[in-house]
NUGUDO-952975 format. One line per field, with one value per atom (N, C-alpha, C): residue in one letter; x, z, y negated; atom name; residue number from 1. Coordinates in steps of 0.001 Angstrom, whole numbers. Atoms other than C-alpha are relative to their C-alpha. Layout:
<recs>
residu	a_...;
px	X_...;
pz	Z_...;
py	Y_...;
atome	CA_...;
num	NUM_...;
</recs>
This chain:
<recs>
residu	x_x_x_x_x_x_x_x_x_x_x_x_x_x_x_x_x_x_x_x_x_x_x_x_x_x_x_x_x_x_x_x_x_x_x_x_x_x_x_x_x_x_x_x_x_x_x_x_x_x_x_x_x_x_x_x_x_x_x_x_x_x_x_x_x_x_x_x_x_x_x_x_x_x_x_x_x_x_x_x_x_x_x_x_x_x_x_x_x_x_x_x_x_x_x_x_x_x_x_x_x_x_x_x_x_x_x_x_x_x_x_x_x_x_x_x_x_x_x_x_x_x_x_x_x_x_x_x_x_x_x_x_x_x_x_x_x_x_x_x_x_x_x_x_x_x_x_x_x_x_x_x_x_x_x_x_x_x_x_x_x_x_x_x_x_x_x_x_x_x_x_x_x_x_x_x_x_x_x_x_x_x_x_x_x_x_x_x_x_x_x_x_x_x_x_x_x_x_x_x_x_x_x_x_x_x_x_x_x_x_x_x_x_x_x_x_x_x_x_x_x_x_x_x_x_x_x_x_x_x_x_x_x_x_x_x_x_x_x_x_x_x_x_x_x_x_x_x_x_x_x_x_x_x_x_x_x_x_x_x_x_x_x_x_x_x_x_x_x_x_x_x_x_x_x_x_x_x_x_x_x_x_x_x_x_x_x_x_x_x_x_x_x_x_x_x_x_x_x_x_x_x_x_x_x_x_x_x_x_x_x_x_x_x_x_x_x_x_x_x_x_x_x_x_x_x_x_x_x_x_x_x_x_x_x_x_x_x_x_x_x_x_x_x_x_x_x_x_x_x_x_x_x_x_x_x_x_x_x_x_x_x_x_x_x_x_x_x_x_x_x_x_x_x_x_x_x_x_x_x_x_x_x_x_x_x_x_x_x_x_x_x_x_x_x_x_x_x_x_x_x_x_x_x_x_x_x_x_x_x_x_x_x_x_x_x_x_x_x_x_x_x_x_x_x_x_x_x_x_x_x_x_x_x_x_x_x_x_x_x_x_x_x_x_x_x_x_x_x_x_x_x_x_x_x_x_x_x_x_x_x_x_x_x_x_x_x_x_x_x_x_x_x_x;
px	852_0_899_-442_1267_-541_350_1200_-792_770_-1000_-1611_1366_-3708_-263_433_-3325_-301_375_-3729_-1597_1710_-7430_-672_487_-8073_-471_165_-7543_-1153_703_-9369_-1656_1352_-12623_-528_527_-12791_-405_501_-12645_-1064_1469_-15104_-1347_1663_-17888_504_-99_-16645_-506_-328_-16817_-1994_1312_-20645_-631_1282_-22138_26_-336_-20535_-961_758_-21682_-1713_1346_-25302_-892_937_-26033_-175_177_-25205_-563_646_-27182_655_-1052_-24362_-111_191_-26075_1057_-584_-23800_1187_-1177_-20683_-131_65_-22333_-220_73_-22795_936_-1580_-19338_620_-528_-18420_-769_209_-20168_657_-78_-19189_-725_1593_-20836_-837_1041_-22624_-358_284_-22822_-1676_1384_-26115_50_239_-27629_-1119_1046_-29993_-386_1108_-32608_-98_639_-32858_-1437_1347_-35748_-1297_1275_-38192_526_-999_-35599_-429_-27_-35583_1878_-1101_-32819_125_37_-31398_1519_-1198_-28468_617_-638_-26487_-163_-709_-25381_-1343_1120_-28672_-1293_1147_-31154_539_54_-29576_-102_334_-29738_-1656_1045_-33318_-420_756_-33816_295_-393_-31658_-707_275_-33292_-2037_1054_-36930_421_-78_-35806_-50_-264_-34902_-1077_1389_-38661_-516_152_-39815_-68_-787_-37502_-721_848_-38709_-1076_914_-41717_-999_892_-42642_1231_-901_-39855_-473_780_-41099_1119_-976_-39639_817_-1097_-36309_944_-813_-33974_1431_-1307_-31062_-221_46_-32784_-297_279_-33295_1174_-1553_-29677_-343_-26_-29151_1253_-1392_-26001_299_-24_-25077_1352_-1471_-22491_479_-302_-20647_887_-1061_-19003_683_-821_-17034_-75_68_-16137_1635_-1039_-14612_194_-129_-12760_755_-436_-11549_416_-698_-9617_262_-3_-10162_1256_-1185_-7380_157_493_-6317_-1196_1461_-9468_-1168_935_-11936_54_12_-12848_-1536_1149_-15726_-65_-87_-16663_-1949_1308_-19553_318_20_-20433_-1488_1543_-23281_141_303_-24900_-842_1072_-26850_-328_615_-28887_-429_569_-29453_-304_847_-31740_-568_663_-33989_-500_960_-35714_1238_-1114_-32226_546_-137_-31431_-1187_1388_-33729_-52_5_-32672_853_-1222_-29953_295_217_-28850_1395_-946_-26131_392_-528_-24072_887_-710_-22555_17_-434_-20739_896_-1313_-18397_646_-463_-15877_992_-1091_-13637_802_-414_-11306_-492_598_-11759_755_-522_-10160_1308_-998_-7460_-828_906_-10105_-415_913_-11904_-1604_1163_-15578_-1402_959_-18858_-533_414_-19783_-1216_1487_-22811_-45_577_-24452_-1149_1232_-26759_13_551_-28955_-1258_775_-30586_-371_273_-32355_-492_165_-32658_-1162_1142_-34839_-334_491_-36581_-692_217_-36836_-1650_1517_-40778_325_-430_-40977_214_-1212_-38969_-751_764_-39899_668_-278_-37920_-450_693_-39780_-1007_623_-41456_-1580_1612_-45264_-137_337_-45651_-1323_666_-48387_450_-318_-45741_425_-845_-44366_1413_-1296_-41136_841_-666_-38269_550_-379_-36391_-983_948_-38054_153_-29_-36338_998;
pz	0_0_0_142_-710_587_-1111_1513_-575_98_-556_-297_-40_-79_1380_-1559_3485_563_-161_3554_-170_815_1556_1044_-1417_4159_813_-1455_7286_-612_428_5395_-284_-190_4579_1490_-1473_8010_787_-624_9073_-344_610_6660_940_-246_7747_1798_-1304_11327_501_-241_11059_-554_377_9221_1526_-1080_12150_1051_-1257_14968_-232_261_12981_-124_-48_12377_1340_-947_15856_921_-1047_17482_-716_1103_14567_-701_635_13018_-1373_1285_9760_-1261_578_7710_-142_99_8759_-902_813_7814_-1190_1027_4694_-983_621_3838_-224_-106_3924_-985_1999_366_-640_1249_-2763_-175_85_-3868_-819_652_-6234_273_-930_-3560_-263_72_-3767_1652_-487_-961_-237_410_-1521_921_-1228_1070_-810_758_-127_208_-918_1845_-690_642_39_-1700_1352_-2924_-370_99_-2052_-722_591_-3800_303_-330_-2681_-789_536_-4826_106_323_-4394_1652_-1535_-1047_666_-24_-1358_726_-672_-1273_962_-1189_1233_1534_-1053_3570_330_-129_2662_848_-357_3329_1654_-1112_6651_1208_-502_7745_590_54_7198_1119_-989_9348_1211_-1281_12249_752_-548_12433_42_-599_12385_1161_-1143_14879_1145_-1241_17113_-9_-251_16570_902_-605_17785_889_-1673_20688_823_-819_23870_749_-1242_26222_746_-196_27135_738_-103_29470_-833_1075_27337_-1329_1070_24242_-827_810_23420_-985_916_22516_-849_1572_19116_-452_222_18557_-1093_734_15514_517_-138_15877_-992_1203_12733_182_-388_12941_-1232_1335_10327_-1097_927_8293_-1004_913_5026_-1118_1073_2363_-763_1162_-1149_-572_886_-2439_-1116_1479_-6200_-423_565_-7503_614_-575_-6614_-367_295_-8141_1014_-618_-6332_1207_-1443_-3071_-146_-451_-1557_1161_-893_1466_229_-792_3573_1375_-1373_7182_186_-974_9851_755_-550_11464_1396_-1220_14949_619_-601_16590_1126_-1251_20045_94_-779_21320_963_-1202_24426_117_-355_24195_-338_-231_23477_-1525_1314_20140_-557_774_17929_-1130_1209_14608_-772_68_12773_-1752_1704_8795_-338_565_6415_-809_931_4522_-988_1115_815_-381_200_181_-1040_1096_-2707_142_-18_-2663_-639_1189_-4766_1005_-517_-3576_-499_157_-3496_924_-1444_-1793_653_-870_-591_1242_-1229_1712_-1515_701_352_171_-643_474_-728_416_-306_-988_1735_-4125_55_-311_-3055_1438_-2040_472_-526_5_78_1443_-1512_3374_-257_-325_4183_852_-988_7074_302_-63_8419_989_-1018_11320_977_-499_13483_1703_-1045_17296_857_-257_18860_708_-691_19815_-946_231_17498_-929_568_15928_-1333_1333_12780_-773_781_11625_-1041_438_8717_-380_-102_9538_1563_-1192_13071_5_-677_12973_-340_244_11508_1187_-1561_14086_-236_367_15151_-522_-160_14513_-2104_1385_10478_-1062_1173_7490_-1508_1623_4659_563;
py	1176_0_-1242_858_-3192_-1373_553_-6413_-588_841_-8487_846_-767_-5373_-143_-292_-5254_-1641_1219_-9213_74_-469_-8532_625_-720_-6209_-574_592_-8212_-1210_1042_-11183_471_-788_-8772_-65_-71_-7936_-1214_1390_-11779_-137_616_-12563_832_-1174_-9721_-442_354_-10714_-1465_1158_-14496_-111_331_-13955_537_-185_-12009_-858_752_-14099_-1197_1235_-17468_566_-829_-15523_-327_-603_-14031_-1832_1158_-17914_-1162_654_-19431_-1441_1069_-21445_632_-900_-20627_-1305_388_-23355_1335_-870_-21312_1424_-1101_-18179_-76_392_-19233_-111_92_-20525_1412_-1095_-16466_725_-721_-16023_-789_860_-17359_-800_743_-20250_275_72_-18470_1858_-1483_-15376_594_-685_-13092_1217_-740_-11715_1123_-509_-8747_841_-696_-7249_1046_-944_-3652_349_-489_-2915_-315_691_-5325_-11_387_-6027_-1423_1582_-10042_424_454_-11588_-1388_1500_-14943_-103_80_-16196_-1391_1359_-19341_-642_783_-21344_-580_216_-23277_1009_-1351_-20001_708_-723_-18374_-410_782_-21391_-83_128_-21457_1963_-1433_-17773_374_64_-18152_-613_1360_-20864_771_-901_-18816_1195_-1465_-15663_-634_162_-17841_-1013_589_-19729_1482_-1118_-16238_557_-1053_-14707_-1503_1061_-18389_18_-19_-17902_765_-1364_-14536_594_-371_-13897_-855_523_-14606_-1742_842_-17356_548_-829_-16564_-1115_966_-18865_84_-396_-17369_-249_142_-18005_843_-1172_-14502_-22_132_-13561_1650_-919_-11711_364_102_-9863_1436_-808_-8172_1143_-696_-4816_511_-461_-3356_672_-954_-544_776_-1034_2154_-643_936_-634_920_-438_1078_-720_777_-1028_678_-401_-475_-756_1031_-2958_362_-378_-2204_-1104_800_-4991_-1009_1386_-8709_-819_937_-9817_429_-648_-7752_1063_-1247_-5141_181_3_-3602_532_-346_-2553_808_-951_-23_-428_-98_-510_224_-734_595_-1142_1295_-2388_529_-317_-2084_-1401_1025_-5070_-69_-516_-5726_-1521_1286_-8722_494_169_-9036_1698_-1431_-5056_613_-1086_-3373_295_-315_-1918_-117_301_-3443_484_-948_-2250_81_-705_-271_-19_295_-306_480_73_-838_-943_1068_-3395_845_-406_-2681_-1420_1625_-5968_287_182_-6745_-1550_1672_-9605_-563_553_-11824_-1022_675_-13779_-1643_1326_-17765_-1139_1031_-20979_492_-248_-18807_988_-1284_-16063_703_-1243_-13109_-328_310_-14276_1391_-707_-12109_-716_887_-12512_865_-537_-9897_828_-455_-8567_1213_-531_-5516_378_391_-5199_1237_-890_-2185_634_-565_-1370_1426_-1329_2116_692_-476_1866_-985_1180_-513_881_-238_174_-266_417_-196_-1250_1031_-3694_-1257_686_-4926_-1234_1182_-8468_-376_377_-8121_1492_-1158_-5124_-367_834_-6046_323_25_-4685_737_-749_-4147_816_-408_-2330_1332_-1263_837_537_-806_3606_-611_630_2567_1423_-555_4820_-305_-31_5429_-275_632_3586_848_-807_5323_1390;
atome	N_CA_C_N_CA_C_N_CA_C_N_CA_C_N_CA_C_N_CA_C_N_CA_C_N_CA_C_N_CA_C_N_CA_C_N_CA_C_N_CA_C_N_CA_C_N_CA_C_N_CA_C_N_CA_C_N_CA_C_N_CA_C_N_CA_C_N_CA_C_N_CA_C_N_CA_C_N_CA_C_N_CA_C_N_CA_C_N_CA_C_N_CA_C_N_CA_C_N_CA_C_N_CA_C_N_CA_C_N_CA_C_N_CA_C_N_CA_C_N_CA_C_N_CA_C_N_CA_C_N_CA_C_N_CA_C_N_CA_C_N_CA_C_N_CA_C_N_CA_C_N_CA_C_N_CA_C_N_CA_C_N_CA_C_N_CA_C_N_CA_C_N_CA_C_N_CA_C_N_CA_C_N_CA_C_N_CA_C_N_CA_C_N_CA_C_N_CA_C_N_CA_C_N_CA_C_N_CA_C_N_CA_C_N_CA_C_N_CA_C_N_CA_C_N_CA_C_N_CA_C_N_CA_C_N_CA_C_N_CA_C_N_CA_C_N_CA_C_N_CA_C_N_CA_C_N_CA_C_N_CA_C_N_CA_C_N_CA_C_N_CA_C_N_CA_C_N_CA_C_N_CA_C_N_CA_C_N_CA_C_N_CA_C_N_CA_C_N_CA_C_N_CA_C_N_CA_C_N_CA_C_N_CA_C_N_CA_C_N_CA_C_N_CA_C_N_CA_C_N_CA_C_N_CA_C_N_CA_C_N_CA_C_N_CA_C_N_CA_C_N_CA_C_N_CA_C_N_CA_C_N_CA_C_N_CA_C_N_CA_C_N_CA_C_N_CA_C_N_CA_C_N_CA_C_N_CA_C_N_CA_C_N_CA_C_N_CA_C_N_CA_C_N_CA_C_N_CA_C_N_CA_C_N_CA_C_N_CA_C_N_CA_C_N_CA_C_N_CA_C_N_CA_C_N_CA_C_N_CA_C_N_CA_C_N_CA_C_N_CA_C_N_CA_C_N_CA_C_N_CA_C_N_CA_C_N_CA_C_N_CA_C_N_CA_C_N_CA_C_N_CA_C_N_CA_C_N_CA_C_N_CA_C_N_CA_C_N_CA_C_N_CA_C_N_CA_C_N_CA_C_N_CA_C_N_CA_C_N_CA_C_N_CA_C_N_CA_C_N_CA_C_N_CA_C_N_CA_C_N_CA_C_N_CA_C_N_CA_C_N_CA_C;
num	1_1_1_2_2_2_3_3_3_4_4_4_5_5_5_6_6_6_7_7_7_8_8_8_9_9_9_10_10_10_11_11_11_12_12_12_13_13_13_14_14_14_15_15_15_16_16_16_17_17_17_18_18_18_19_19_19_20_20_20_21_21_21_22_22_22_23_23_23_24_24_24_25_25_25_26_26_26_27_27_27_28_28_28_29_29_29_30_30_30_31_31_31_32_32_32_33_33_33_34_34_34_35_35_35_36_36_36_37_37_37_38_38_38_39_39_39_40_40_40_41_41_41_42_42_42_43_43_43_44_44_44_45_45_45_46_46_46_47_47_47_48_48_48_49_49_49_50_50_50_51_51_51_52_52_52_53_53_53_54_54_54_55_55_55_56_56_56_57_57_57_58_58_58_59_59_59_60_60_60_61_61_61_62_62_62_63_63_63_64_64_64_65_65_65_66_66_66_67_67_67_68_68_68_69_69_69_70_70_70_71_71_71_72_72_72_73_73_73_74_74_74_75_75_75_76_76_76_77_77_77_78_78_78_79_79_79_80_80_80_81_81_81_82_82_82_83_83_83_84_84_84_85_85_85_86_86_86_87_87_87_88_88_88_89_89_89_90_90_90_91_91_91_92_92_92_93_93_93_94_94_94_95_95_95_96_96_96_97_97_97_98_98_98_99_99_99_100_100_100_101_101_101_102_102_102_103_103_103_104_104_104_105_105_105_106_106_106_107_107_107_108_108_108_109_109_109_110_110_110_111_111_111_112_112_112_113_113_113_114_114_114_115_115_115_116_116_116_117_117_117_118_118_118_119_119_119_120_120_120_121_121_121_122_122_122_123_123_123_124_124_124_125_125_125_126_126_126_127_127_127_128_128_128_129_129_129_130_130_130_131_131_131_132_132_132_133_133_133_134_134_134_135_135_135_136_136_136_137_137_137_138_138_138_139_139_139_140_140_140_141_141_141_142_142_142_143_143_143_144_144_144_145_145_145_146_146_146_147_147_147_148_148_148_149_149_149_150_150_150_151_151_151_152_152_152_153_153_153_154_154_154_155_155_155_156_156_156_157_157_157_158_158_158;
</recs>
């Protein structure tokens, strides 16, 4: 392996590190800056598509009147903390990578709900940023307020 793979590397990992952190403490600018600017995120689940710096602020911006709307009163705020684990990358060349990981969610009721990220990324600016996000949830805990029809059983969706 050669050092300007294992640079790519560590810089993936920031990135997918630096989105959930900015995310879970709703510093949705920051998270943002960690696509491309003409990044695509895509919800498998529904198969939304948000593409460009713009729509994903709008789509960001939407989840988190949601998520305030329907969590209860919380002196903490009802903390939201993403975890990502067996993060595997492939650095295909200096132009490009991709990566797999397993996501888990824990807010106010515990593990709320569990998935996967398939990201691809180009470099940019001097970082590696996400040029696409697929988002696929796997299962939604009873409770849970980002489930997207509460009135399903909780447990695996697909």
């Amino acid at each position: 392996m050669e050092l300007w793979e294992l640079v790519a590397r560590e810089q993936i990992r920031d990135t997918i590190a630096r989105y959930n952190h900015a995310g879970d403490s709703g510093r949705f600018d920051e998270m943002i800056e960690q696509f491309h600017p003409d990044g695509v995120l895509e919800i498998a689940d529904t198969g939304e598509r948000h593409e460009g710096r713009f729509a994903l602020r709008a789509f960001f911006d939407a989840v988190a009147q949601r998520f305030a709307t329907t969590a209860p009163a919380r002196s903490d705020g009802g903390a939201l903390r993403h975890c990502v684990t067996n993060v595997r990358i492939a650095v295909d060349d200096p132009r490009a990578a991709r990566s797999d990981a397993y996501f888990h969610v824990i807010t106010p009721i515990g593990l709320d709900h569990w998935g996967r990220y398939r990201d691809r990324f180009v470099p940019h600016d001097g970082r590696w940023l996400l040029v696409h996000r697929s988002v696929r949830t796997d299962g939604y805990a009873e409770g849970s307020r980002f489930a997207p029809d509460q009135s399903q059983p909780p447990g695996p969706t697909r």
